[in-house]
DSSP file (Angstrom, degrees, kcal/mol; ACC not computed):
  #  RESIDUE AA STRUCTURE BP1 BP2  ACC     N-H-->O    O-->H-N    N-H-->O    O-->H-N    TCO  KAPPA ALPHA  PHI   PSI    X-CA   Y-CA   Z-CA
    1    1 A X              0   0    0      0, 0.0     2,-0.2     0, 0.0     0, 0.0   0.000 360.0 360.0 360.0 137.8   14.4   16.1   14.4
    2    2 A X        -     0   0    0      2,-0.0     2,-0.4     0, 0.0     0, 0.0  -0.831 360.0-150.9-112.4 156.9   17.8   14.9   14.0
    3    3 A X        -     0   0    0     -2,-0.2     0, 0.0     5,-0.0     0, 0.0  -0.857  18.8-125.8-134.2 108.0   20.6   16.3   12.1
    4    4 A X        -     0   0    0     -2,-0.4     4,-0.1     1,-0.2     3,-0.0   0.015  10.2-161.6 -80.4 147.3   23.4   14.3   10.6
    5    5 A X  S    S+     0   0    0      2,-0.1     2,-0.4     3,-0.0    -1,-0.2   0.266  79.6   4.9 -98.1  21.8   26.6   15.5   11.6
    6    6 A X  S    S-     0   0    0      8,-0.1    -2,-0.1     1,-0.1     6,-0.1  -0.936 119.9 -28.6-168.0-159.6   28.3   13.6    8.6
    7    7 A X        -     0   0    0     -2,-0.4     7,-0.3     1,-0.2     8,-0.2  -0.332  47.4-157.1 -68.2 160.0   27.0   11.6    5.8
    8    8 A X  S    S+     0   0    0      6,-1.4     7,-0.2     5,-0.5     6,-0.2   0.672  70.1  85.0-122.2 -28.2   23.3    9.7    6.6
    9    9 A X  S >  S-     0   0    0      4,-1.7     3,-0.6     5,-0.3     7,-0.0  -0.411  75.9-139.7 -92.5 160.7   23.8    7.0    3.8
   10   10 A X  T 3  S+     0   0    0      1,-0.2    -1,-0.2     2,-0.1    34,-0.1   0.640 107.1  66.2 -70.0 -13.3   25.8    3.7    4.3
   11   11 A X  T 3  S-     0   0    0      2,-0.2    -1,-0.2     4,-0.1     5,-0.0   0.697 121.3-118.0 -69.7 -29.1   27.4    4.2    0.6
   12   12 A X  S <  S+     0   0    0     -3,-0.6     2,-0.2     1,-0.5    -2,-0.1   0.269  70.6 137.8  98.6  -4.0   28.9    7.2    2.8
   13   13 A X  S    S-     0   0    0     -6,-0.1    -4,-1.7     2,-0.1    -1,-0.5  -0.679  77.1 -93.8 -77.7 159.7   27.1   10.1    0.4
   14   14 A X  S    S-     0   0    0     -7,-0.3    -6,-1.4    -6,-0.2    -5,-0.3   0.789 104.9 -15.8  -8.7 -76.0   25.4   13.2    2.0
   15   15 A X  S >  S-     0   0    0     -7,-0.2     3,-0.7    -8,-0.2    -4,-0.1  -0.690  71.8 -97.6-136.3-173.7   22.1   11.1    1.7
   16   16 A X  T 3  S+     0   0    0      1,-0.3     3,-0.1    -2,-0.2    -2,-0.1   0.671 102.4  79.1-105.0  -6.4   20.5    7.9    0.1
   17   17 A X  T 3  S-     0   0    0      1,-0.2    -1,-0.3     2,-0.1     3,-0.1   0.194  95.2-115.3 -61.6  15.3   19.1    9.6   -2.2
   18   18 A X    <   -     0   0    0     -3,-0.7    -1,-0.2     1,-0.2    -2,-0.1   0.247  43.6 -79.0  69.5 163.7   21.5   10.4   -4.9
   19   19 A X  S    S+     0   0    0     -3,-0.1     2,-0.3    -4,-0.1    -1,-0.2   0.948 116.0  51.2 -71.9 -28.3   22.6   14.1   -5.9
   20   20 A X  S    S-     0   0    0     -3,-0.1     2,-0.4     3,-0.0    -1,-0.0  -0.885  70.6-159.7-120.5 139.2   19.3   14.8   -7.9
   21   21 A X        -     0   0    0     -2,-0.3     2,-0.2     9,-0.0     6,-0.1  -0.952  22.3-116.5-117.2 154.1   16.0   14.2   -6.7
   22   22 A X        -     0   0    0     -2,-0.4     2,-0.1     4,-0.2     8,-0.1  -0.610  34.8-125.9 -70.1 131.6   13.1   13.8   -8.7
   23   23 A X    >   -     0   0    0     -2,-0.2     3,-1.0     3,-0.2     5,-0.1  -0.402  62.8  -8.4-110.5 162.0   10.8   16.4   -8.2
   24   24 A X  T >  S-     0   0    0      1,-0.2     3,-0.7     2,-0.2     4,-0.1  -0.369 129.1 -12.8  75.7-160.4    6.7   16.1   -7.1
   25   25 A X  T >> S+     0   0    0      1,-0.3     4,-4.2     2,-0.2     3,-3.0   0.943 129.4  72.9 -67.0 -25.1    5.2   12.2   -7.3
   26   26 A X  H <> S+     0   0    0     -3,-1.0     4,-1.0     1,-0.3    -1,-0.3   0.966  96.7  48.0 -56.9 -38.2    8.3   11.2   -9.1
   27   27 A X  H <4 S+     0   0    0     -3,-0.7    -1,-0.3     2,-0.2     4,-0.3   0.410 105.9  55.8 -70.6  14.6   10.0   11.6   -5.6
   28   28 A X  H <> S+     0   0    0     -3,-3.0     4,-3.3    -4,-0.1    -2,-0.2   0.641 114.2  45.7-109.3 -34.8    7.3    9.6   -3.9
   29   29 A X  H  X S+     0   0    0     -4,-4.2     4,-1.4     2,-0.2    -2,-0.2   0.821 108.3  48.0 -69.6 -18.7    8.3    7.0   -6.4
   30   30 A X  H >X S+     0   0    0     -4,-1.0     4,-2.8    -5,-0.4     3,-0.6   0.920 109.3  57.4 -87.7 -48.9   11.7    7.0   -6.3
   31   31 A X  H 3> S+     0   0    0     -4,-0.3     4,-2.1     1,-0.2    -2,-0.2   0.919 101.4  59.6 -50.1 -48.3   11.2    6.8   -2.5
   32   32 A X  H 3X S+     0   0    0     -4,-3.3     4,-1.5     2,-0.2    -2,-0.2   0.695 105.1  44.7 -38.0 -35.2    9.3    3.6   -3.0
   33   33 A X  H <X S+     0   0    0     -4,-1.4     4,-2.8    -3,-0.6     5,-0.3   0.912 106.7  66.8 -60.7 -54.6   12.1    1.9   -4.7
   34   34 A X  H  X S+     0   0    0     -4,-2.8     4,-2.6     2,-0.2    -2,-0.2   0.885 110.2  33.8 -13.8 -93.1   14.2    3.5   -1.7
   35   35 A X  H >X S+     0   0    0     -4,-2.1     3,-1.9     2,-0.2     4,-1.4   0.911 119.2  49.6 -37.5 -73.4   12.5    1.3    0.6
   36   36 A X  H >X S+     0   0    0     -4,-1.5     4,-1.6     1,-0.3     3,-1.4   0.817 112.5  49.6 -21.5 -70.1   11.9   -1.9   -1.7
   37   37 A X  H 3X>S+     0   0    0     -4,-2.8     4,-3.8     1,-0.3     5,-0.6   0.904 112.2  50.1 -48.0 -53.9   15.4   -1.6   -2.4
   38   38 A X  H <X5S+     0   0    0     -4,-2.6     4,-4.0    -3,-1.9     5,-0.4   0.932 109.6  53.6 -35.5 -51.2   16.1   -1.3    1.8
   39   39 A X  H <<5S+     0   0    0     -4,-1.4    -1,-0.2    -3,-1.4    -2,-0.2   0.743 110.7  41.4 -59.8 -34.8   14.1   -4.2    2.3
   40   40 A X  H  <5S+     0   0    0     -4,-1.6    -1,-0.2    -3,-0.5    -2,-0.2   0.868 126.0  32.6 -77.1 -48.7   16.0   -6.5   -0.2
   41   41 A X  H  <5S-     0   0    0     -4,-3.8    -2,-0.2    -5,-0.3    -3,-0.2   0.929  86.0-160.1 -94.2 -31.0   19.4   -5.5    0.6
   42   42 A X     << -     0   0    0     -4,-4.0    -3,-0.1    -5,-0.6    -4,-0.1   0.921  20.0-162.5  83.6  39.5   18.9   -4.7    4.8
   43   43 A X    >   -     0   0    0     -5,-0.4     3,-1.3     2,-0.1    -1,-0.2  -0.222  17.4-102.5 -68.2 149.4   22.0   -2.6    5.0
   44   44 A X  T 3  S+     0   0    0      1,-0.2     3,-0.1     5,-0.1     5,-0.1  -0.265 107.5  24.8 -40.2 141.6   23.5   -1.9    8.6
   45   45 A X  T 3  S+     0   0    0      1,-0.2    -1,-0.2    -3,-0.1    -2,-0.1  -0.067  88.3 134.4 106.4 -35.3   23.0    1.2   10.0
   46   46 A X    <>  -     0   0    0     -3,-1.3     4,-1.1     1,-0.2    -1,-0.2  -0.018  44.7-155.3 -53.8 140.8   19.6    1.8    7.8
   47   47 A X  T  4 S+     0   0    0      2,-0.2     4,-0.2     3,-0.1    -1,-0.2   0.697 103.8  54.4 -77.2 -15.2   16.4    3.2   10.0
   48   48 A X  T >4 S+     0   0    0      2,-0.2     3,-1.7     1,-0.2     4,-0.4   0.680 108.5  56.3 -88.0-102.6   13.8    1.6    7.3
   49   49 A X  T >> S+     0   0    0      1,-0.3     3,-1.6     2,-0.2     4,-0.9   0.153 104.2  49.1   3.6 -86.4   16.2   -1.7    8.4
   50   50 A X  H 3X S+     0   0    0     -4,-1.1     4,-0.7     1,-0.3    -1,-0.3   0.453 111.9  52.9 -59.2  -1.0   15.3   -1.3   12.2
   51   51 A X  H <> S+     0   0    0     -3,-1.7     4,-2.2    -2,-0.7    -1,-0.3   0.745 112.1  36.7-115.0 -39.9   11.9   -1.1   11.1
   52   52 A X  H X4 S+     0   0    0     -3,-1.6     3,-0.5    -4,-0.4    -2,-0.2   0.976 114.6  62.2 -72.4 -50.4   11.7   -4.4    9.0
   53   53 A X  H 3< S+     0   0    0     -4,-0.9    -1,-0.2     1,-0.2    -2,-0.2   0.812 102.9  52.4  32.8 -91.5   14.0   -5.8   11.8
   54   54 A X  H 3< S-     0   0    0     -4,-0.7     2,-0.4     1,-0.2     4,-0.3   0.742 108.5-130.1 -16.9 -68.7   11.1   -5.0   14.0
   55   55 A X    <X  -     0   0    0     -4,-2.2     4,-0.8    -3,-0.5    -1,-0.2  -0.737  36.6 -61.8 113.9-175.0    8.4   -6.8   12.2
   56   56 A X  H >> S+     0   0    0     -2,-0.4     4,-3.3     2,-0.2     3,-0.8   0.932 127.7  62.7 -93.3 -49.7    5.0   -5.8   11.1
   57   57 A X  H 3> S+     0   0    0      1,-0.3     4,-1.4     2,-0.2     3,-0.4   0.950 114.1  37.8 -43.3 -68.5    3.7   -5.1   14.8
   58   58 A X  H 3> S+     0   0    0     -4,-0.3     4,-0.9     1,-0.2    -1,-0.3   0.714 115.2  51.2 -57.0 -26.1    6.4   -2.3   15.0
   59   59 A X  H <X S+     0   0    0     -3,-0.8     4,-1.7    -4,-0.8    -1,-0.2   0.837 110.2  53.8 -86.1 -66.0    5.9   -1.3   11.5
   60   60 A X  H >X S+     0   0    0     -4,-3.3     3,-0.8    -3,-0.4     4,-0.6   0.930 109.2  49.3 -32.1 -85.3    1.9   -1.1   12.4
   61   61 A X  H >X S+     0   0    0     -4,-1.4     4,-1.7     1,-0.3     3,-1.1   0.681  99.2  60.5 -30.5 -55.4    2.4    1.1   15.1
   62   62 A X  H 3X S+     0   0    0     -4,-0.9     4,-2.1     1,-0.3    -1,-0.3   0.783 106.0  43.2 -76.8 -27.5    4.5    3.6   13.8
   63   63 A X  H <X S+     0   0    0     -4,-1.7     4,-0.5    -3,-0.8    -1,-0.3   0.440 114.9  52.6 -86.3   7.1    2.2    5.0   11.0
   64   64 A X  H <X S+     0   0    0     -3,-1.1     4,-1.0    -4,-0.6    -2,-0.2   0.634 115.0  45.1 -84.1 -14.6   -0.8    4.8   13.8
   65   65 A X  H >X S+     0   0    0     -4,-1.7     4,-8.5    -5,-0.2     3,-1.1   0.968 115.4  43.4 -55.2 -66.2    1.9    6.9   15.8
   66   66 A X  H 3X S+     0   0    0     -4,-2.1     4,-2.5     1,-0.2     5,-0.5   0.939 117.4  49.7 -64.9 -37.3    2.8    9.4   12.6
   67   67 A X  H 3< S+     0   0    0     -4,-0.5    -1,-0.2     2,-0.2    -2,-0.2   0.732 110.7  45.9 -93.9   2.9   -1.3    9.6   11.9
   68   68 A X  H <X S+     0   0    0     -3,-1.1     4,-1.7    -4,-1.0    -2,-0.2   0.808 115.3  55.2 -53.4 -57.0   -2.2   10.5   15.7
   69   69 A X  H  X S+     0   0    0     -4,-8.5     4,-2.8     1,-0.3     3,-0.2   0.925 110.7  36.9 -54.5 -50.0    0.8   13.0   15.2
   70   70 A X  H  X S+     0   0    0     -4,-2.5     4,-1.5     1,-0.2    -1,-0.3   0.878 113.0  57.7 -86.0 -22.7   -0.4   15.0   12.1
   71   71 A X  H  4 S+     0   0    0     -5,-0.5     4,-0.5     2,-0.2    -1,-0.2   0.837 113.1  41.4 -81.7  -5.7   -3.9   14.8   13.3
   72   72 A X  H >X S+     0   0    0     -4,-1.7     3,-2.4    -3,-0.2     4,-0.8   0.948 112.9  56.8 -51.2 -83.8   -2.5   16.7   16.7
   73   73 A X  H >X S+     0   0    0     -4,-2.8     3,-3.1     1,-0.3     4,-1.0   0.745 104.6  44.9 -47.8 -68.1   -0.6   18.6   14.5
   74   74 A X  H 3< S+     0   0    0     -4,-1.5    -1,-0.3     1,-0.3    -2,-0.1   0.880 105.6  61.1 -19.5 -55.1   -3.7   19.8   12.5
   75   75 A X  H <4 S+     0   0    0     -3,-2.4    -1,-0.3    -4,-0.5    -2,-0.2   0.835 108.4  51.4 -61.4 -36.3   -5.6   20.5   16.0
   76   76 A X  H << S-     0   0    0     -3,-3.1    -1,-0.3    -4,-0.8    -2,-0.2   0.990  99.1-140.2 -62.8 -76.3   -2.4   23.0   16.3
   77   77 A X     <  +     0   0    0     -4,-1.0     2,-0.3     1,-0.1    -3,-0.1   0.779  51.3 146.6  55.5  95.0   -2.7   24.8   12.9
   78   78 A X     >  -     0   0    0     -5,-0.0     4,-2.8     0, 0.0     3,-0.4  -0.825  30.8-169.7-150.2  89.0    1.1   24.6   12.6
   79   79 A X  T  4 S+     0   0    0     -2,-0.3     4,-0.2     2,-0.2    -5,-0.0   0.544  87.5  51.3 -61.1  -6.0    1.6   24.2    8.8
   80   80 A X  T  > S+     0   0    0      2,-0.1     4,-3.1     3,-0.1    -1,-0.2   0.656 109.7  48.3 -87.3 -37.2    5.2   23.5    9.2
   81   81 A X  H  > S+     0   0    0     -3,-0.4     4,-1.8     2,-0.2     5,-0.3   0.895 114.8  52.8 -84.8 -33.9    4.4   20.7   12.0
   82   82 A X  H  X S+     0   0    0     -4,-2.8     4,-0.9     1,-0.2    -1,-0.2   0.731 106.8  45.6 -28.8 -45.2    1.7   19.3    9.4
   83   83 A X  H  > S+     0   0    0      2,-0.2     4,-1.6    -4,-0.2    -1,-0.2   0.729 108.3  56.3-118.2 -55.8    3.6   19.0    6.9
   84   84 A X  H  X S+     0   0    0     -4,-3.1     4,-2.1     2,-0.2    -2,-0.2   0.993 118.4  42.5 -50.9 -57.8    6.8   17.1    9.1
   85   85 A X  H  X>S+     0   0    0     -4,-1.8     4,-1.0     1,-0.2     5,-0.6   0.909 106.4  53.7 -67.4 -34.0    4.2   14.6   10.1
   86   86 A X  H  X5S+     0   0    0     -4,-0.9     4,-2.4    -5,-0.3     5,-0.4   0.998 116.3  48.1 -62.3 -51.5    2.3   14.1    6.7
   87   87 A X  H  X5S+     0   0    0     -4,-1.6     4,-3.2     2,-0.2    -2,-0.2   0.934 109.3  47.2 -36.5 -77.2    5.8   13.4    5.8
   88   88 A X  H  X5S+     0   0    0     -4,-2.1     4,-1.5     2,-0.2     3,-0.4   0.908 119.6  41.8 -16.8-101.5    6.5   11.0    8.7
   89   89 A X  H  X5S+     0   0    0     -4,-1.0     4,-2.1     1,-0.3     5,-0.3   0.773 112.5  52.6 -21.2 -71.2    3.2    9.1    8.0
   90   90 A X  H >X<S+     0   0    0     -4,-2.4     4,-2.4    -5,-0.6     3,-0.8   0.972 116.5  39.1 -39.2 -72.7    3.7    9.2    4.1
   91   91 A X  H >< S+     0   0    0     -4,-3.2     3,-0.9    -3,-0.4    -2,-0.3   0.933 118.2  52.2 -49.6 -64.2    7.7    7.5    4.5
   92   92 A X  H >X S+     0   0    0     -4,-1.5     4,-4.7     1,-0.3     3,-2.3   0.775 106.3  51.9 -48.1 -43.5    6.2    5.3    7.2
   93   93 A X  H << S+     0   0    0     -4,-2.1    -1,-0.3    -3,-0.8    -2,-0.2   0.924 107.3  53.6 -31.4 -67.3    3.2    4.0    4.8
   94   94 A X  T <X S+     0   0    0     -4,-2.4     4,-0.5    -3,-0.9    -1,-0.3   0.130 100.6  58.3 -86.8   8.4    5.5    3.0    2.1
   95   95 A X  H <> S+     0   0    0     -3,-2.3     4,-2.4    -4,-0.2     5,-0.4   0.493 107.0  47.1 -93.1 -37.7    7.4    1.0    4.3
   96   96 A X  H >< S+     0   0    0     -4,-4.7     3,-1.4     1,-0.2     2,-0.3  -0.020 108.0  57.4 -63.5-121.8    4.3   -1.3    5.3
   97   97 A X  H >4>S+     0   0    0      1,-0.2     3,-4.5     2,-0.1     5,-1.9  -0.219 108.8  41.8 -26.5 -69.9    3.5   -1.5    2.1
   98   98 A X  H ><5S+     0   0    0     -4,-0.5     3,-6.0    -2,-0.3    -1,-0.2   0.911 107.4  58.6 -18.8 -65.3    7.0   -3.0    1.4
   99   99 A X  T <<5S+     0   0    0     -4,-2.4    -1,-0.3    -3,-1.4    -2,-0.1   0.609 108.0  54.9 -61.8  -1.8    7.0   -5.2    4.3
  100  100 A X  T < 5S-     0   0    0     -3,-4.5    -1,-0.3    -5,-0.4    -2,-0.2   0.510 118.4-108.6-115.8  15.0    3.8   -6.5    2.5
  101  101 A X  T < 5S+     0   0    0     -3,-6.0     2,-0.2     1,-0.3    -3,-0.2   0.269  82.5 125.4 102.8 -17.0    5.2   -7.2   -0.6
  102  102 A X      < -     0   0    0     -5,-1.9     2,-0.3     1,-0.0    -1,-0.3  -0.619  44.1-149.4-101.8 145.0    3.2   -4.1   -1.9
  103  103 A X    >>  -     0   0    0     -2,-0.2     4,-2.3     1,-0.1     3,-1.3  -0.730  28.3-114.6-121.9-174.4    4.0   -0.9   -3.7
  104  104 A X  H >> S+     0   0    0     -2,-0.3     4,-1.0     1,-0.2     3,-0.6   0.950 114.6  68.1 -52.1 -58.0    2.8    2.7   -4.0
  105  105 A X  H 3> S+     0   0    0      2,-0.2     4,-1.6     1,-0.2    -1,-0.2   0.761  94.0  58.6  -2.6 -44.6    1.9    2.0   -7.5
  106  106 A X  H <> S+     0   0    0     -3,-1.3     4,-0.9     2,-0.2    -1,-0.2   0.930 109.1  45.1 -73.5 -48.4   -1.0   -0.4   -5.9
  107  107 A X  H <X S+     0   0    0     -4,-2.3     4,-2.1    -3,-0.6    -2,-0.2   0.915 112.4  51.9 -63.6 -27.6   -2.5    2.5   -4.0
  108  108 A X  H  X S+     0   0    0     -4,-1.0     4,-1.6     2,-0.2    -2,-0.2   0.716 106.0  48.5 -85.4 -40.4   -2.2    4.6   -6.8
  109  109 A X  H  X S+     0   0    0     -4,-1.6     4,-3.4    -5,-0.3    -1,-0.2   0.830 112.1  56.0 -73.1 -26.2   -4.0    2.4   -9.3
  110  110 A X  H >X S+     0   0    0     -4,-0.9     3,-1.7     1,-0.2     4,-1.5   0.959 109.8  44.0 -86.1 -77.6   -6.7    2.0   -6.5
  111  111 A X  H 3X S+     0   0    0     -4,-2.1     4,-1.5     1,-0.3    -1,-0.2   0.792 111.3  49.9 -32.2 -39.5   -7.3    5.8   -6.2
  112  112 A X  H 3X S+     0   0    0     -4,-1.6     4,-1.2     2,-0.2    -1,-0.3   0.737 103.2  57.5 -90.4 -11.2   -7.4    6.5   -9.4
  113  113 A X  H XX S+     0   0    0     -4,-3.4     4,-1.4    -3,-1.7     3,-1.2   0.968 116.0  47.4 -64.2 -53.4  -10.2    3.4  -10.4
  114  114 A X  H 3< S+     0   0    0     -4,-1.5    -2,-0.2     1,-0.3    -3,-0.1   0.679 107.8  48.5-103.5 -24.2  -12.1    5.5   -7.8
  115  115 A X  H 3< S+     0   0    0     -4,-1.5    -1,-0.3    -5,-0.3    -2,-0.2   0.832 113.3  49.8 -60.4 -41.8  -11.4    9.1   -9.3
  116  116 A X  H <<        0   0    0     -3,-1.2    -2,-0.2    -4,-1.2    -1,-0.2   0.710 360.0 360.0 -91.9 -20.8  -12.5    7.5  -12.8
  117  117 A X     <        0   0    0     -4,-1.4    -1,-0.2    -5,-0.1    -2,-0.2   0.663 360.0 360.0 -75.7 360.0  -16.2    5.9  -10.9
């Protein structure tokens, strides 16, 4: 885990997230724009940058990394370490998606045709 010893965003606020976060799936969306929005503009400094950077192969990798981790983590029963990787795994997700042109919204439609069969 890292901890910034000054501001994390490239505008130079606290984070890139804005002062208010939207709480529940409205923060999953709002994080989905996050990325898009990464992708488009590429600022320096960005980690979702070093990952588009990278390319799809690196992209690939790192959510089969983050969904090895939290199913370790599980194997632990460490609800705290679960819960950092489902995280991990979640952020990581939603940038392939980006990098494929796709958004959460697409998964979301897809899950819920299957809720309604």
């Amino acid at each position: 885990r890292v901890w910034p010893a000054g501001p994390a965003c490239h505008t130079g606020a606290r984070t890139c997230f804005g002062d208010s976060l939207p709480q529940g799936a409205g923060f999953l969306a709002a994080l989905d724009e996050l990325v898009r929005d990464r992708r488009a503009e590429m600022p320096e400094g960005s980690y979702t940058t070093s990952l588009f950077d990278a390319g799809k192969a690196r992209i690939a990798q790192k959510v089969g990394e983050e969904g090895v981790e939290l199913a370790l983590a599980r194997m632990k029963d460490d609800p705290a370490e679960i819960a950092n990787e489902a995280a991990d795994l979640v952020y990581h997700m939603l940038v392939l998606l980006a990098d494929c042109d796709m958004q959460l919204d697409d998964v979301i439609t897809i899950l819920a045709d299957r809720h309604k069969a």
